[in-house]
C-alpha positions in Angstrom: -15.0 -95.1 -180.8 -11.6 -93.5 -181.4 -10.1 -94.2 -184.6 -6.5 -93.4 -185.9 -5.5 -93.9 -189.4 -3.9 -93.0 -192.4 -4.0 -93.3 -195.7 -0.6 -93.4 -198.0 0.3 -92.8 -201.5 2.7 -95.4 -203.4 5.1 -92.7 -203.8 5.6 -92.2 -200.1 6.8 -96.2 -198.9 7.6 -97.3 -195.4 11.7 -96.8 -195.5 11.1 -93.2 -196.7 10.9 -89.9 -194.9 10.3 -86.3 -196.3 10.4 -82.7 -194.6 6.9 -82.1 -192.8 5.9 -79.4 -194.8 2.2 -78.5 -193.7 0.0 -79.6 -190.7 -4.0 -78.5 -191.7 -6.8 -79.6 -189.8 -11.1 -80.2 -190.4 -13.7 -80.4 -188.0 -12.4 -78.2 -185.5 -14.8 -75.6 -183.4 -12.6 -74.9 -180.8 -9.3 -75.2 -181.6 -7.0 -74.0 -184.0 -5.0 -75.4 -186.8 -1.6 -74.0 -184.8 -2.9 -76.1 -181.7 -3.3 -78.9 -183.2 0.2 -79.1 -184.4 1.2 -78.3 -180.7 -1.0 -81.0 -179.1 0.8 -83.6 -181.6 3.9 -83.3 -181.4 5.1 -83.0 -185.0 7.4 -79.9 -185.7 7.4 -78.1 -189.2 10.4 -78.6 -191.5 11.3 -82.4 -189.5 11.9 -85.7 -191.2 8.9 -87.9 -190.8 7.5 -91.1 -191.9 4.6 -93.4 -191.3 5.6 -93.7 -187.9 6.3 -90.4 -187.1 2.7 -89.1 -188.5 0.8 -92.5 -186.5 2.8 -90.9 -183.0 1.6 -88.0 -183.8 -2.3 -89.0 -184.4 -1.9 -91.2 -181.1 -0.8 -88.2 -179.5 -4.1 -86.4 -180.4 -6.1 -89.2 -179.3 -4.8 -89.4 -176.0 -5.7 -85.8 -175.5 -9.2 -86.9 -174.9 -10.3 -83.9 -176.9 -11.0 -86.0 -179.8 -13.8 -88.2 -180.3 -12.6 -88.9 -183.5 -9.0 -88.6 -184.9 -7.9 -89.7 -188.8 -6.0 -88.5 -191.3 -4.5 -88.6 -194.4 -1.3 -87.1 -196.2 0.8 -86.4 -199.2 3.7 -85.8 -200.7 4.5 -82.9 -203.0 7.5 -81.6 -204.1 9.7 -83.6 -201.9 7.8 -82.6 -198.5 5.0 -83.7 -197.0 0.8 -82.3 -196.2 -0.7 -84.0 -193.6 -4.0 -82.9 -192.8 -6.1 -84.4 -189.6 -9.7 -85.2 -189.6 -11.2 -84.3 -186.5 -14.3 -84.1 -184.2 -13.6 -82.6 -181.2 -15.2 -83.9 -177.8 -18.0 -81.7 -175.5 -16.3 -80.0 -172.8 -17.3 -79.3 -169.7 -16.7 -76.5 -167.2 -14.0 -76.2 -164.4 -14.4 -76.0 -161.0 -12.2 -75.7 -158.1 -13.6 -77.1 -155.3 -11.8 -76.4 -152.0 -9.1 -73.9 -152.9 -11.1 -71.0 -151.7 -7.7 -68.7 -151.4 -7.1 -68.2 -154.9 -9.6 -66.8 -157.7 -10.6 -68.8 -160.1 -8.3 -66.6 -162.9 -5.3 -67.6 -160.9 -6.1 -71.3 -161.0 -7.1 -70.9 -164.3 -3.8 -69.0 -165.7 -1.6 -71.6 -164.1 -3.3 -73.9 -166.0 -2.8 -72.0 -168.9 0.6 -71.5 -168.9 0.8 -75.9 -169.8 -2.5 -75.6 -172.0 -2.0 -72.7 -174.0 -5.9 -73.8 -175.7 -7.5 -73.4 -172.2 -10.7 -71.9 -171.5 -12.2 -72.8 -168.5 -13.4 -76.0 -170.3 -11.5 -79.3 -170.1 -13.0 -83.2 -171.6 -13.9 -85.5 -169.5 -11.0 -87.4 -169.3 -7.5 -87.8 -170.8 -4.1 -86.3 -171.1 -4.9 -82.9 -170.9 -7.0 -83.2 -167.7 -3.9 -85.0 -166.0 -1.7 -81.9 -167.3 -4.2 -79.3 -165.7 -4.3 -81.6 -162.4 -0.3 -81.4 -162.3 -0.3 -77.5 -163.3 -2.4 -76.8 -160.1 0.0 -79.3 -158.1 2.4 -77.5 -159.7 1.2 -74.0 -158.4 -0.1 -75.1 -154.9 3.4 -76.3 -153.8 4.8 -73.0 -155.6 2.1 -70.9 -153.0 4.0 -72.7 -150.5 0.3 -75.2 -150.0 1.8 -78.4 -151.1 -1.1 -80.9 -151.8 -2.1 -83.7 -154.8 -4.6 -82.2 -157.2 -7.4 -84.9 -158.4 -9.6 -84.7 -160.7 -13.6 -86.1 -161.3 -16.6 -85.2 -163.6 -19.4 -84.8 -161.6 -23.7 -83.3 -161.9 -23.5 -79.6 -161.6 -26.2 -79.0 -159.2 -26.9 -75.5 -160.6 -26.6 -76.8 -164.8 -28.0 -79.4 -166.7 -24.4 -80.7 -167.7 -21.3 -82.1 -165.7 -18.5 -80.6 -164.4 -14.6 -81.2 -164.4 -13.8 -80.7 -160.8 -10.7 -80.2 -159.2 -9.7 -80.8 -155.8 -7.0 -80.8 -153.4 -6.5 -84.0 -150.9 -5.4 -82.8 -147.4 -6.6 -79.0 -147.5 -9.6 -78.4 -144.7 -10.5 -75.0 -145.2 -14.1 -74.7 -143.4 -16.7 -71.8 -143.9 -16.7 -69.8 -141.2 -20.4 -67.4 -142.4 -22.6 -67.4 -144.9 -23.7 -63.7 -146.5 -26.4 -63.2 -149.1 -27.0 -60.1 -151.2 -30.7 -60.2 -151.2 -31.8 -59.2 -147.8 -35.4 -61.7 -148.2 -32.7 -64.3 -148.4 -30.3 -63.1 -145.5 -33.8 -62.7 -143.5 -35.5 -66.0 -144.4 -36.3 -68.2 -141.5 -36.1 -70.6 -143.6 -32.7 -70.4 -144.9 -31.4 -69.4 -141.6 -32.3 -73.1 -140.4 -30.6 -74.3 -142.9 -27.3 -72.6 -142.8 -25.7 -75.4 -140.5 -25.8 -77.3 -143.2 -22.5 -75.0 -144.6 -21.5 -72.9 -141.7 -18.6 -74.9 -139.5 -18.4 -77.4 -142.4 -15.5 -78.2 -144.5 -15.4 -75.6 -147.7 -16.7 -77.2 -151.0 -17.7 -75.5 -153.7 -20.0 -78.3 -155.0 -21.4 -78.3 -151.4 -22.4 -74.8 -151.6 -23.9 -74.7 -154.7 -25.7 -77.9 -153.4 -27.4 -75.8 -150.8 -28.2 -73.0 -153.6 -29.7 -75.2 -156.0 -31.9 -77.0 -152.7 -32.3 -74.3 -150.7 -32.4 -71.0 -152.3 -33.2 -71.8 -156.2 -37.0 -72.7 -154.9 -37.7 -69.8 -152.7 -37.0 -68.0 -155.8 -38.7 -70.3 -158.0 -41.8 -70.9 -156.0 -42.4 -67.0 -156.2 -42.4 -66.5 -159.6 -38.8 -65.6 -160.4 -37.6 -68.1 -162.9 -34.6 -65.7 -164.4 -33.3 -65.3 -160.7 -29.3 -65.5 -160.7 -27.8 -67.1 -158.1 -24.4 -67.1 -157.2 -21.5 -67.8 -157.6 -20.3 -67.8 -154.1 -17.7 -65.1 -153.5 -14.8 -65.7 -151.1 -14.2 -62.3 -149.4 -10.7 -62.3 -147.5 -8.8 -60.0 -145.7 -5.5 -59.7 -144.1 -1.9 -60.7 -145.1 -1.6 -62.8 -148.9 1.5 -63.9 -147.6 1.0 -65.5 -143.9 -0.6 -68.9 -143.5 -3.5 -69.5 -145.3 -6.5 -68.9 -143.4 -8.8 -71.7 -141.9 -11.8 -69.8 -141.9 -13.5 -69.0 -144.9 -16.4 -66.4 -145.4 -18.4 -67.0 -148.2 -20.6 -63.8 -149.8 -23.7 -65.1 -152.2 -25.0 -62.1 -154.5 -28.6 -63.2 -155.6 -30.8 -60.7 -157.9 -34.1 -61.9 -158.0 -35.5 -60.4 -161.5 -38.6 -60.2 -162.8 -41.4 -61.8 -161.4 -43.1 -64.3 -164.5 -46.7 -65.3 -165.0 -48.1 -68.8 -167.1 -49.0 -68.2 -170.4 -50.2 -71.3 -171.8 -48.5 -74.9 -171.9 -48.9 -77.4 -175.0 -48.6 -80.8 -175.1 -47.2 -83.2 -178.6 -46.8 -87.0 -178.3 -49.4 -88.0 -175.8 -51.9 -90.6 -177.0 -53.1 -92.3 -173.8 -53.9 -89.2 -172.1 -55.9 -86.7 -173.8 -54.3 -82.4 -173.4 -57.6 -82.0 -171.4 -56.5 -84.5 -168.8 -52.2 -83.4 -169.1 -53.8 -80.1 -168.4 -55.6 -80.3 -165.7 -52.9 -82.2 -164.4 -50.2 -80.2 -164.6 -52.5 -77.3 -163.0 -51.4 -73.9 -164.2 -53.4 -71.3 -164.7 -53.0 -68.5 -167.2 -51.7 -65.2 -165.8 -51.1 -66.7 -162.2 -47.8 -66.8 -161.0 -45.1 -69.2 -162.5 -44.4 -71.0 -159.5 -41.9 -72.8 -160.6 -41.6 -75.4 -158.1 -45.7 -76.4 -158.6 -44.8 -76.9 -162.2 -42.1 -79.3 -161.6 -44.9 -81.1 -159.0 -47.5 -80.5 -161.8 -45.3 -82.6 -164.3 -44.8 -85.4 -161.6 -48.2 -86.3 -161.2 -47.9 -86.4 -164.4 -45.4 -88.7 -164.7 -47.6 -90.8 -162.2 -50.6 -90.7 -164.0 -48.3 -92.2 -166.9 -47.3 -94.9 -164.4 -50.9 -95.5 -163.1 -51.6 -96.7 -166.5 -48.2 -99.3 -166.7 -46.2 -96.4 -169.4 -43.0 -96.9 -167.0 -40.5 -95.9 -169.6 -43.2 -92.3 -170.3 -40.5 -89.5 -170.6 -42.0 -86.3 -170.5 -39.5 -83.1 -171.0 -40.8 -79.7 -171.0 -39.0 -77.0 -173.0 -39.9 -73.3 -172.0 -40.4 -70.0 -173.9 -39.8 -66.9 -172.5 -41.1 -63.5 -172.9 -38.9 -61.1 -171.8 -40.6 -58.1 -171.9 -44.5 -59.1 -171.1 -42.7 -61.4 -168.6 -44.6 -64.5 -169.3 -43.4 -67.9 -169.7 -44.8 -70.8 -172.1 -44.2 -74.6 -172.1 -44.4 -77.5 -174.7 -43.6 -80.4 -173.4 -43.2 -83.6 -175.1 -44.2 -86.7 -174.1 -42.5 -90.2 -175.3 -45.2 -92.6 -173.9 -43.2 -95.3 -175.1 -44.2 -99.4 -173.8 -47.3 -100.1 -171.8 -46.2 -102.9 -169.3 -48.6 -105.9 -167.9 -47.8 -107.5 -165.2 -45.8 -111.0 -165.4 -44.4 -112.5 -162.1 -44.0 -111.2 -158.6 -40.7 -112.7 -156.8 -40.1 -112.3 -153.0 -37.2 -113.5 -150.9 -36.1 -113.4 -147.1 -40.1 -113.9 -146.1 -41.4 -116.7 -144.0 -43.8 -119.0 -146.4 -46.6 -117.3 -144.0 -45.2 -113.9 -145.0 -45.1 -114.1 -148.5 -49.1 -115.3 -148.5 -49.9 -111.5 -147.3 -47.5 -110.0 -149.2 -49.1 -111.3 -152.3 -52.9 -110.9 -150.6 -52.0 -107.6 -150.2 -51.1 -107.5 -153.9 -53.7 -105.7 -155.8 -53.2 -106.9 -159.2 -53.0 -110.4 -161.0 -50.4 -111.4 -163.5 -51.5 -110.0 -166.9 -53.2 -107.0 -166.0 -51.9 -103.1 -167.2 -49.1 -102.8 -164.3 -50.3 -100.3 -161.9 -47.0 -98.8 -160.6 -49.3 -95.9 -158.5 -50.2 -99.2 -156.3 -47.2 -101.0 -156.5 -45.5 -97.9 -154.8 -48.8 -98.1 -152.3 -47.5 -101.3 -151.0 -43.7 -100.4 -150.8 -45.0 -97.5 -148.4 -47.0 -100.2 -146.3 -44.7 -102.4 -146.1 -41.9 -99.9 -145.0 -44.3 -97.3 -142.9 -46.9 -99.5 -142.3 -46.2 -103.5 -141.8 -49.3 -104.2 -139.8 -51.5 -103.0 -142.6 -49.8 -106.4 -144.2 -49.1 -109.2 -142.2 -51.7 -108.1 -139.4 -50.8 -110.0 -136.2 -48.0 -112.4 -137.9 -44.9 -111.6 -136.9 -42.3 -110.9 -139.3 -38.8 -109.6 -138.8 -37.0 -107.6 -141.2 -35.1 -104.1 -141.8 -35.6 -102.9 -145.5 -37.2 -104.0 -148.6 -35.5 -104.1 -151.5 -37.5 -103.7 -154.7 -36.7 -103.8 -158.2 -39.0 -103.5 -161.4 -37.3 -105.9 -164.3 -39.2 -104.5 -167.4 -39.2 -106.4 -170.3 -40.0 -104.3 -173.8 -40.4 -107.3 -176.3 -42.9 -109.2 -174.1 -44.4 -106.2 -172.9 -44.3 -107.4 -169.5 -42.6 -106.3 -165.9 -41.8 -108.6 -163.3 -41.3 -107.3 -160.0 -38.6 -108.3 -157.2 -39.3 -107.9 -153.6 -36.2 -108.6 -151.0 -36.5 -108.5 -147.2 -33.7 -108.2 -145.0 
């Protein structure tokens, strides 16, 4: 919650104003004391009052750097020392999605020439993102490219955080090839059928590093090479700055593969309903094999599933790696939250002939009250979706999708399930 106040001194009343003396500042991590008088909007040496300091505070808030904003003030020797009491909001990373003809330190200066406090890092949302969206309107139309910047915080396919992306309306760019560094990449079969998926297609960043977190990130990762770095994609153009901007885009990935890593051990905290023994064997990595990285992700599906199987639906289980850099071995402890074991309460199913909804709930393999199975309840989705006869036999029923939906209830313990045929 945002939170703007003050706190004044009887000395310092409503009618009065004194010379703003001093503007100081706690809580700050990435800004600086000078910044934050900018970003108000007070001025050194002016005449200000209540009002005056609440503008300014607003002005912060609406920032959107701020989780937090306060302050208090007062007043010596006929001037006044304000000080704000911030907490400054995470940032995430810029990216410019389809402006492929200009480097990201171009688009990144003329952004900095309205945010002097700029970094490559902007909030989610507020006044400063709208600045930075006008800046790079600003420069586009300058380059001769006139077109609206927006602005959107979306997944970074490549990062466990979000991005603050920026992109042009009206600009088609497409990619005209697709280049790696690695020659097993460039000569992979696999990645070679793939390629359409880019090549002809409109240029997007997010696009491309779609592919590289889908496509390429497991070749590496199913091979052992968890450090690989990937990317970023590198627009390589040639030819005139100055004449039209060019359609077609090449795009150049370097990719360095690194070391290969091998499984050291895993450990397990948390579990209670599962012994290690059984998480283990689950999760199926053997010591001084391979990391395959993609059969560890697998491995901790199943055992997510097993968790499932025995009605734990809300069973987080987050792994957190340690590396070894120079024996090039890699260890996990992963912590499990089992969290509410869920019995099953009522089964509801619409759009089904009074016929249909017999075998539906035939086909059921559980009765109300019993640990919820979710292992079969995702059985019967697949038959009823794949499979129809394996329900309703020679009845005829008539429908397109299923829609399902598990209402879980932590208090009662209980899930109720909602099937929907259409």
């Amino acid at each position: 919650m945002l939170l703007a106040f003050f706190l004044a001194f009887p000395i310092f009343l409503c009618a009065q104003t004194a010379p703003l003396r001093e503007i100081h500042a706690d809580g700050l991590k990435t800004l600086t004391e000078a910044q934050i008088t900018e970003l108000s909007g007070l001025t050194i040496g002016k005449e200000v009052g209540r009002e005056e300091l609440q503008i300014g505070s607003d002005a912060l808030v609406r920032t959107g750097l701020f989780a937090n904003v306060s302050y208090n003030f007062v007043t010596r020797n006929d001037g006044v020392l304000l000080t704000f009491h911030l907490q400054e909001n995470h940032r995430l990373a810029v990216s410019y999605d389809n402006l492929p003809w200009y480097s990201d330190s171009e688009l990144n200066e003329a952004i900095h020439k309205d945010l002097r406090f700029f970094d490559g890092t902007l909030p989610e949302a507020g006044a400063v993102v709208d600045i930075a969206a006008k800046a790079l309107t600003n420069f586009l139309a300058s380059k001769g490219a006139p077109s609206q910047v927006e602005h959107l915080v979306l997944a970074s396919p490549l990062a466990d955080d979000s991005i603050q992306q920026f992109r042009a309306e009206g600009l088609t760019p497409r990619i005209a090839s697709v280049d790696f560094s690695d020659p097993d990449i460039k000569q992979s079969r696999a990645v070679q059928q793939h390629l359409s998926e880019l090549i002809g297609k409109s240029y997007s960043r997010l696009a491309i590093d779609v592919f590289l977190a889908e496509q390429i990130r497991p070749i590496y990762f199913e091979r052992g090479y968890l450090h690989a770095k990937i990317g970023p994609a590198e627009v390589r153009l040639s030819g005139n700055p100055n004449q039209k901007l060019p359609e077609e885009i090449p795009i150049y990935i370097p990719c360095d593969s690194g070391a290969v890593y091998r499984w050291k051990d895993v450990t397990w905290s948390g579990n209670n309903a599962l012994s290690t023994i059984t998480l283990t064997k689950t999760l199926n990595i053997k010591p001084s094999d391979v990391a395959n990285g993609m059969a560890f992700e697998a491995g901790l599906d199943r055992v997510r599933e097993e968790y499932g199987h025995l009605g734990y639906l809300d069973a987080k289980v987050e792994p957190a790696a340690t590396y070894d850099d120079a024996a090039h071995t890699v260890s996990y402890a992963v912590s499990v939250a089992e969290n509410t074991q869920y019995r099953w309460g009522t089964l509801t199913i619409t759009g089904l002939s009074n016929s249909g909804e017999r075998l539906v709930r035939e086909a059921w393999a559980q009765q109300p009250g019993e640990v919820f199975d979710k292992t079969l309840f995702e059985g019967l989705l697949t038959k009823l979706e794949h499979h129809h006869e394996a329900v309703f036999h020679e009845v005829p029923v008539h429908y397109d999708t299923v829609g399902h939906y598990l209402q879980t209830d932590p208090t009662r313990k209980v899930v109720d399930v909602l099937l929907d045929f259409k």
